[in-house]
One Martini backbone bead per residue (centre of mass of N, CA, C, O) as a GRO file, in nm:
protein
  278
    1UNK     BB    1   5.454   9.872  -8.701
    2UNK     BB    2   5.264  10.064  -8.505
    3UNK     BB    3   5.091  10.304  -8.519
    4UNK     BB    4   5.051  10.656  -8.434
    5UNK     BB    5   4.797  10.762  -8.231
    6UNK     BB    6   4.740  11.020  -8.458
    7UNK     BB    7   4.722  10.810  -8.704
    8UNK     BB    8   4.467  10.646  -8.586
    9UNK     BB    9   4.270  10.866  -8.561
   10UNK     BB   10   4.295  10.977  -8.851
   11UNK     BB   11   4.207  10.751  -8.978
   12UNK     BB   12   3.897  10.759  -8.805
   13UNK     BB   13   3.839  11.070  -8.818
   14UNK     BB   14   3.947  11.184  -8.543
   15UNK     BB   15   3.854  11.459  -8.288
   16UNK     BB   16   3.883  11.578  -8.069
   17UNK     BB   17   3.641  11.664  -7.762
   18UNK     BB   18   3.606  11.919  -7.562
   19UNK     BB   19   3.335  11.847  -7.398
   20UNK     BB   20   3.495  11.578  -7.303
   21UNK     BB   21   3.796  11.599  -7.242
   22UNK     BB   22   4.007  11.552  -7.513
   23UNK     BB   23   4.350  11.393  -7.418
   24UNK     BB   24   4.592  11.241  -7.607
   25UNK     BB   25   4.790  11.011  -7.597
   26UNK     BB   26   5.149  10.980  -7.753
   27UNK     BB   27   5.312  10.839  -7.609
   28UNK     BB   28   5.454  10.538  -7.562
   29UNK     BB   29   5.665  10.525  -7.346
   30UNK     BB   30   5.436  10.597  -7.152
   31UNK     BB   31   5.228  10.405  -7.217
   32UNK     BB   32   5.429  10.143  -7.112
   33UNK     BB   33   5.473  10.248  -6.806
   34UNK     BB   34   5.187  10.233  -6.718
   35UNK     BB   35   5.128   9.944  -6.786
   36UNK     BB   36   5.374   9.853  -6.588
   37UNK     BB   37   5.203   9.972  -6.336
   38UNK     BB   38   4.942   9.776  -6.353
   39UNK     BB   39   5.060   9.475  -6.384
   40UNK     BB   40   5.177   9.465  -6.115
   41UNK     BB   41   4.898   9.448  -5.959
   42UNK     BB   42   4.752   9.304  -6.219
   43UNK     BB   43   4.616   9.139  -6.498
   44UNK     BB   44   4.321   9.266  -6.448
   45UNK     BB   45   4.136   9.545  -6.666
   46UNK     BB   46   4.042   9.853  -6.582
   47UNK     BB   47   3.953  10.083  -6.833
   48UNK     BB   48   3.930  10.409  -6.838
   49UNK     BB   49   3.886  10.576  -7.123
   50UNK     BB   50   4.038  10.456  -7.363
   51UNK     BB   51   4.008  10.563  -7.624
   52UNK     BB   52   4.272  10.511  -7.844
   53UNK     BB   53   4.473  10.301  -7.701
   54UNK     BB   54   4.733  10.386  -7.607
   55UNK     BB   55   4.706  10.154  -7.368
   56UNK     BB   56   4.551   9.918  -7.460
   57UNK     BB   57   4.809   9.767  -7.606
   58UNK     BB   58   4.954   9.684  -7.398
   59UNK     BB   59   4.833   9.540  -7.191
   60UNK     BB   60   4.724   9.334  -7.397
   61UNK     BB   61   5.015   9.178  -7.432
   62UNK     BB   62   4.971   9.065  -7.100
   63UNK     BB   63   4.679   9.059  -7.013
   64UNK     BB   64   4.408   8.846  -6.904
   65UNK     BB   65   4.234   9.116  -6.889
   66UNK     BB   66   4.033   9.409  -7.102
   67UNK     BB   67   3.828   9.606  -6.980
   68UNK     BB   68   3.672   9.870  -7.162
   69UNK     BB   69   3.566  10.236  -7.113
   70UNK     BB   70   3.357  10.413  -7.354
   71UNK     BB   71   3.149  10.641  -7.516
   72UNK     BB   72   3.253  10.692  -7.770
   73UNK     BB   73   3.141  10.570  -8.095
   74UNK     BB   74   3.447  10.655  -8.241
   75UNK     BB   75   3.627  10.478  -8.078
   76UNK     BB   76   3.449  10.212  -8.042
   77UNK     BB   77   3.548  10.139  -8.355
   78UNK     BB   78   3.808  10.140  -8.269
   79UNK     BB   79   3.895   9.945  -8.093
   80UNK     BB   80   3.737   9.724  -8.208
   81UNK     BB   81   3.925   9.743  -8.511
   82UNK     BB   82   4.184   9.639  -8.316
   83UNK     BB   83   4.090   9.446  -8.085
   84UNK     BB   84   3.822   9.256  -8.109
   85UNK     BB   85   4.031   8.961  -8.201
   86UNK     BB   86   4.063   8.960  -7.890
   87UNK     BB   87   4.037   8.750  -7.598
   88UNK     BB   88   4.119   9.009  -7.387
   89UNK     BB   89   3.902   9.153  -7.501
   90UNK     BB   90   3.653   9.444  -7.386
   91UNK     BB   91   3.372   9.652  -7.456
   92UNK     BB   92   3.220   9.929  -7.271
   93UNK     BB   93   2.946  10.139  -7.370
   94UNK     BB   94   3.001  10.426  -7.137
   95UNK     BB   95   2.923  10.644  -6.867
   96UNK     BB   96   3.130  10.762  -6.603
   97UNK     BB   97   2.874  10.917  -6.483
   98UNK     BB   98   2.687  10.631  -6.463
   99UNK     BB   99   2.823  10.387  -6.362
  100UNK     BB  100   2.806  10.044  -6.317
  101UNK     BB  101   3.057   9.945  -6.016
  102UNK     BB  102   2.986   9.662  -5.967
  103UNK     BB  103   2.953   9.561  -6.245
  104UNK     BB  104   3.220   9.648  -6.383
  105UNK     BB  105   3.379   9.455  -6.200
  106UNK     BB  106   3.305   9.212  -6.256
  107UNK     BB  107   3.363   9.180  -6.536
  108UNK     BB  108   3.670   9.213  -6.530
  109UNK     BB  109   3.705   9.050  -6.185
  110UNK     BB  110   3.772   8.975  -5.908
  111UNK     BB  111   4.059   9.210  -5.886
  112UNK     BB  112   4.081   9.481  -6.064
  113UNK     BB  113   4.264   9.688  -6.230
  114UNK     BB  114   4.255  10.050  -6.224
  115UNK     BB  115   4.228  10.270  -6.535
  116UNK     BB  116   4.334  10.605  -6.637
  117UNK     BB  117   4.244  10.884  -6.789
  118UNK     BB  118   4.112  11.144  -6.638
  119UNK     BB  119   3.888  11.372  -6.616
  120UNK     BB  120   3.834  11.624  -6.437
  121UNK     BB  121   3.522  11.650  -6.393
  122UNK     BB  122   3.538  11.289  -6.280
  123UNK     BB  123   3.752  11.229  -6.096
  124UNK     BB  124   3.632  11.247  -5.790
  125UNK     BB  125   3.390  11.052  -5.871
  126UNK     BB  126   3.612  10.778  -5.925
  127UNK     BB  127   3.756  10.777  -5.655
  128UNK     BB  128   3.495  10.731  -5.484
  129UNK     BB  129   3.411  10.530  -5.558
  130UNK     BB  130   3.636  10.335  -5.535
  131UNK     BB  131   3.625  10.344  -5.217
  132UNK     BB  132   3.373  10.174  -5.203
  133UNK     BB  133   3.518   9.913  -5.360
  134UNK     BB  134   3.827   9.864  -5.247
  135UNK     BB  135   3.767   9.537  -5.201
  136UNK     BB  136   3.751   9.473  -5.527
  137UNK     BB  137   4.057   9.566  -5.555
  138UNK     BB  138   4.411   9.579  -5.623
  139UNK     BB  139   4.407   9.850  -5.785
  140UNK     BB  140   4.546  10.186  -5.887
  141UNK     BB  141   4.567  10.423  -6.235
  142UNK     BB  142   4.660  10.742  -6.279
  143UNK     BB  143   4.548  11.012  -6.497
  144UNK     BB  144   4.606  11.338  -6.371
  145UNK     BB  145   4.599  11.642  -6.240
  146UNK     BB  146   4.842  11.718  -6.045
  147UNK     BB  147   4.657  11.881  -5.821
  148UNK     BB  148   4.528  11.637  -5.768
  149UNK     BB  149   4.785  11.474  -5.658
  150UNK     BB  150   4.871  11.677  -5.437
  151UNK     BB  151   4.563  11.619  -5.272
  152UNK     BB  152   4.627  11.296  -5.225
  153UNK     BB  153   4.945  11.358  -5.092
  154UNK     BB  154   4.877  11.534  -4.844
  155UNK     BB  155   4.996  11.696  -4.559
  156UNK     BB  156   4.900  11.743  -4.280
  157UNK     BB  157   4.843  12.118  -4.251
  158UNK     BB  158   4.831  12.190  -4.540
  159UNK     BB  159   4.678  12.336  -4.813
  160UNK     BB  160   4.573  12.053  -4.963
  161UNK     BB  161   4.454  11.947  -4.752
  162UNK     BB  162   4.181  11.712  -4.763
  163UNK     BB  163   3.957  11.482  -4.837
  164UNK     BB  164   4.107  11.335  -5.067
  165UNK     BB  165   4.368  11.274  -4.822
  166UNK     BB  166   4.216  11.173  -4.626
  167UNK     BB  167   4.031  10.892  -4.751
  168UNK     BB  168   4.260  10.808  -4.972
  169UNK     BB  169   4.473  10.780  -4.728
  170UNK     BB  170   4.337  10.545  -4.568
  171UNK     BB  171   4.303  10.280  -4.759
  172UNK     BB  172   4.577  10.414  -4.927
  173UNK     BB  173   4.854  10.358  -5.117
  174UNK     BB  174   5.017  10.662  -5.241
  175UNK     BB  175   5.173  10.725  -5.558
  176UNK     BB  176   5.381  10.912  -5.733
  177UNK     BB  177   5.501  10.783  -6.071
  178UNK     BB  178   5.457  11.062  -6.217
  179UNK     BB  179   5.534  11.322  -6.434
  180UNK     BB  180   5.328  11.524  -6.677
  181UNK     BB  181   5.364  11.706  -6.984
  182UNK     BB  182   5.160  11.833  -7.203
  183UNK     BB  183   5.344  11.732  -7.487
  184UNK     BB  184   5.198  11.432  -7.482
  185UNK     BB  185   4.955  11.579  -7.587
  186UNK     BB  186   4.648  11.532  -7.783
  187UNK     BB  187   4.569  11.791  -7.711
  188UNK     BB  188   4.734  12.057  -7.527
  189UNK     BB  189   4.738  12.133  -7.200
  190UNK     BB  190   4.738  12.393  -6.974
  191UNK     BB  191   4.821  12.095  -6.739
  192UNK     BB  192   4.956  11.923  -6.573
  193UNK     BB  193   5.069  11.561  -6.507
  194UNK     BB  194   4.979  11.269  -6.271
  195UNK     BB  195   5.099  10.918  -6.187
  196UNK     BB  196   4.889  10.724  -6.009
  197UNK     BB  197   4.887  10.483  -5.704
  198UNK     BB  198   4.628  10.251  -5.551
  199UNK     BB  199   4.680  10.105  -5.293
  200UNK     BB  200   4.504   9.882  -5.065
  201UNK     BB  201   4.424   9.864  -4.727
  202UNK     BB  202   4.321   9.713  -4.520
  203UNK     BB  203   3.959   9.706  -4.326
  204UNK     BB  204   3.637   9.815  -4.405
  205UNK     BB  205   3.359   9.866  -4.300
  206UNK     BB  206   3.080   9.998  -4.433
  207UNK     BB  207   2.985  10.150  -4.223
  208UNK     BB  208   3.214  10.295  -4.108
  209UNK     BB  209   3.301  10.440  -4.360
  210UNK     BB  210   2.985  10.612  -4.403
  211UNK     BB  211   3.093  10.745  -4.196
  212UNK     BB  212   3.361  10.872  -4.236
  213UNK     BB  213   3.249  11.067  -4.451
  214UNK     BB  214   3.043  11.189  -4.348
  215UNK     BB  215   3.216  11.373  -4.168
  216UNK     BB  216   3.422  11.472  -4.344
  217UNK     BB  217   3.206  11.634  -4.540
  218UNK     BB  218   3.096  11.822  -4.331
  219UNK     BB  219   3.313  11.940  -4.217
  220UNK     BB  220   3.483  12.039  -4.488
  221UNK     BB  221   3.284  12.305  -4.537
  222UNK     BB  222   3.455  12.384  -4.270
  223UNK     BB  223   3.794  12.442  -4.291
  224UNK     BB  224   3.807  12.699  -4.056
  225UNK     BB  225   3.661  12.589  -3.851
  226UNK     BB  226   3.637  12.454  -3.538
  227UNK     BB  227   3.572  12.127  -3.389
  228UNK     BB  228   3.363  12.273  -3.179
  229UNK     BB  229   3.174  12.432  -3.348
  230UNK     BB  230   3.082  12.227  -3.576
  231UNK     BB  231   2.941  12.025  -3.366
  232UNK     BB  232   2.742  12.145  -3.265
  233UNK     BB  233   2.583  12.243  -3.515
  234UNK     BB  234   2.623  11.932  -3.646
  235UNK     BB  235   2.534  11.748  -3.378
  236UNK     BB  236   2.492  11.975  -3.141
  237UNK     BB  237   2.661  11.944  -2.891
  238UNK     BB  238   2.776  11.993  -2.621
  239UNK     BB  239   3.049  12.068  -2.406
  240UNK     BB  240   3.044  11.792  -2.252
  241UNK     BB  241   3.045  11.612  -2.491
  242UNK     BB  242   3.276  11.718  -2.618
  243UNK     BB  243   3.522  11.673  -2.396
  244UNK     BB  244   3.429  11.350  -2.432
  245UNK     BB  245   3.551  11.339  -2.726
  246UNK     BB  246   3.828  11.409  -2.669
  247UNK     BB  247   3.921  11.188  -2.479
  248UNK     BB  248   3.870  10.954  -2.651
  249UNK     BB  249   3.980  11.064  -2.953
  250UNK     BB  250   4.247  11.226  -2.893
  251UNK     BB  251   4.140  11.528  -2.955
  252UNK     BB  252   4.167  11.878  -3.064
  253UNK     BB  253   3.877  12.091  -3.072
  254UNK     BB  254   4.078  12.343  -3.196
  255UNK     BB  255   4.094  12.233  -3.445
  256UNK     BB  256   4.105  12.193  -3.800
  257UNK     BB  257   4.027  11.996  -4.016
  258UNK     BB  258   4.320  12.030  -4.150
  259UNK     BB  259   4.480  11.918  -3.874
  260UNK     BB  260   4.396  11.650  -3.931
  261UNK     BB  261   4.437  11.305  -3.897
  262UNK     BB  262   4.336  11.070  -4.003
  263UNK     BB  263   4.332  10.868  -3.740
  264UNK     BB  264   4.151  11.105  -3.600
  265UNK     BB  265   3.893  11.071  -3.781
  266UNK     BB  266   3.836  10.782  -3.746
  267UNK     BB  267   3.799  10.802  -3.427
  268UNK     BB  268   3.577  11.082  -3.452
  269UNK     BB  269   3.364  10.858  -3.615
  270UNK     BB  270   3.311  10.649  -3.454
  271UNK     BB  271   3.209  10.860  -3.137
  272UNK     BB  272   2.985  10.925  -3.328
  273UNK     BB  273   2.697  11.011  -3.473
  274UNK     BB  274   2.534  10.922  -3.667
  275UNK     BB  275   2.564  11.054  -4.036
  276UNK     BB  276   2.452  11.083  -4.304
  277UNK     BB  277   2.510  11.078  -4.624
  278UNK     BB  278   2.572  11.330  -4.883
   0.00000   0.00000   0.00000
C-alpha cells in the first residue's frame, strides 16, 4: 500500500516553503479524480508543479508519457527517488515562471495534456502561456483558487467577466469539474480551491489571435469606459472612423468592454489597426 502523501513528504523531510506558495495535495481520492480527469483528454502529460506526486503517481499509472516539471530541489529528489525507475516518467528541473514553453511541450509530446495545481502567483501567466501554444496540446487541466475559476467561465457583463474569460473562453471549451475545500491540502490555505479542464476549440491563425489578445488587453485597462471613448484614446480613431467600425463589427460602441461577448471581441479585433501586444 503506498504511503500518505504527508507520510512521504515527511520521511524526505520536507516542509511546504510559504514563499512558494506550496500547498500539497493530501486527499488521494481526490488526487485519482484529477488524473482520471488528464487522461480522459490524452496518455501523454505535461505536470506543472510536481511537488510531491500526490497526482504524479495516478498518471503514471496508465498515462504513456509523464513530464513533471519542479523547481524545489528537495521535490525533484523525491520524485526522482519514488519514480525515477519508471520508464513513462521524465522530470524537468525548472522554474514555471521562466519555463520555455515551446522546448517543454514537445519535450511532452506530440499534444500533451498539461495539468498541475498552479500557484496563485503564477497562474494568470500559465494560463496565457497555454492560450499562446492552443495548437500544440489536447488540452488542460489546473487547480486553481475558486475565484480564479469564477472568472475563467463567467458570463458577459457579470461581474467576474474579464480577460480571463475573453480570451480563455474564445479559445477553450471551459468547465469546473469540482469545487475543491481547503481541507485536502496541507497547509491548509485560506481560499477554496477549483478543478478546472480546458479543451481547444476551432483554430486561430497566430497573427489573429496576437491582435485580439493586444486588443482585449488594451481595452480591459479601463473596462468602466465606453468603447467609443477608448477607441478615440487609443487608436486615434474619429467618430466617423468609430460609427464605420460599429456598423461593420456590429458592435454598439455605447457599450463597456465587460459588455461584450467574446464573438463581438473578435470580430471588433479583425477591423481594428494592427496594436503591438503588451
Amino acid at each position: 500500500m503506498s504511503r500518505s502523501q504527508q507520510s512521504l513528504l515527511r520521511d524526505y523531510g520536507i516542509r511546504p516553503v510559504k514563499r512558494r506558495g506550496q500547498n500539497f495535495l493530501v486527499d488521494t481520492n481526490l488526487a485519482r479524480a484529477i488524473a482520471q480527469d488528464c487522461l480522459d483528454l490524452g496518455d501523454e502529460i505535461l505536470e506543472l508543479g510536481a511537488g510531491g506526486g500526490a497526482l504524479t503517481i495516478h498518471l503514471l499509472e496508465s498515462a504513456r508519457k509523464v513530464v513533471c516539471v519542479e523547481v524545489d530541489r528537495h521535490l525533484c529528489a523525491l520524485l526522482t527517488g519514488e519514480h525515477g525507475d519508471l520508464p513513462n516518467f521524465e522530470l524537468l528541473e525548472a522554474d514555471l515562471a521562466k519555463l520555455d514553453w515551446a522546448a517543454t511541450l514537445r519535450l511532452a509530446g506530440e499534444k500533451p495534456v498539461v495539468a498541475g495545481n498552479l500557484p496563485y502567483v503564477l497562474t494568470s501567466k500559465v494560463l496565457f502561456a497555454l492560450a499562446d501554444h492552443r495548437q500544440v496540446i489536447s488540452g488542460a487541466v489546473f487547480m486553481v483558487q475558486k475565484e480564479v475559476a469564477e472568472r475563467m467561465v463567467a458570463s458577459c457583463g457579470g461581474r467576474d467577466f474579464g480577460i480571463l474569460a475573453v480570451v480563455l473562453g474564445s479559445i477553450f471549451d471551459i468547465r469546473i469539474r469540482r469545487t475543491v475545500p481547503a481541507s485536502v491540502f496541507w497547509p491548509k490555505p485560506d481560499v477554496e480551491s477549483a478543478v478546472v479542464q480546458l479543451v481547444p476549440r476551432g483554430s486561430w491563425p497566430d497573427e489573429e489571435f496576437r491582435q485580439f489578445l493586444a486588443v482585449v488587453k488594451v481595452l480591459f485597462q479601463q473596462r468602466r469606459k465606453k468603447l467609443r471613448t477608448q477607441l478615440r484614446s487609443h487608436f486615434k480613431l474619429t467618430p466617423e472612423n468609430i460609427q464605420s467600425l460599429a456598423a461593420d463589427a456590429g458592435v454598439d460602441m455605447d457599450l463597456r468592454p465587460e459588455q461584450l461577448d467574446a464573438a463581438s471581441w473578435r470580430r471588433l479585433a479583425q477591423l481594428l489597426p494592427r496594436k503591438e501586444r503588451p
